[in-house]
N, C-alpha and C positions, 0 to 999 in steps of 0.2 A: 361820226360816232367816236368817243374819244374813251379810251380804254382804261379803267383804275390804276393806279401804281402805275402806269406807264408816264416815264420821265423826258425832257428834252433838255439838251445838255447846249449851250451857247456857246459862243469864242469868238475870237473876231481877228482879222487881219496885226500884222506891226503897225505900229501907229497909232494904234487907233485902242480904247480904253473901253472896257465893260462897267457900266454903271448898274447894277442891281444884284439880282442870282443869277450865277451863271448855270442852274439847273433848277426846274421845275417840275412841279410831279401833277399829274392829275389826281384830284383826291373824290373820296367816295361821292361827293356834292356831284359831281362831271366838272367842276371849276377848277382851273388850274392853282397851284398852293399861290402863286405871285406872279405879277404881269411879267411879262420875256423885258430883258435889261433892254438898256438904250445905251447908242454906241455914241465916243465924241475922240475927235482925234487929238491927240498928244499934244502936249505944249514940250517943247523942249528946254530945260531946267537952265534957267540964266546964271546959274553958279558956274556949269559948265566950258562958260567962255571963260572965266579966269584961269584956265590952265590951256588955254591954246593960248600956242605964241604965236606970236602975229611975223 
């Protein structure tokens, strides 16, 4: 049974990136407002190495 106005809030570990809403509401339909996000882990930004010294 899923309750109107009742919300689910996402997040997800370091590393790792939220793709979509990170909060979702069930609306008067019973269907939630948008599918739960999908997660994908970090690239870490290649600019970054230009300021480590080797």
């Amino acid at each position: 049974m899923k309750t109107v106005n009742a919300s689910l809030t996402f997040s997800c570990n370091e590393g790792f990136a939220l793709s979509g809403a990170d909060t979702i509401t069930c609306e008067l339909s019973g269907k939630w407002s948008s599918s739960p996000p999908e997660y994908s882990k970090k690239c870490m930004n290649s600019s970054l190495f230009e300021f480590i010294p080797y």
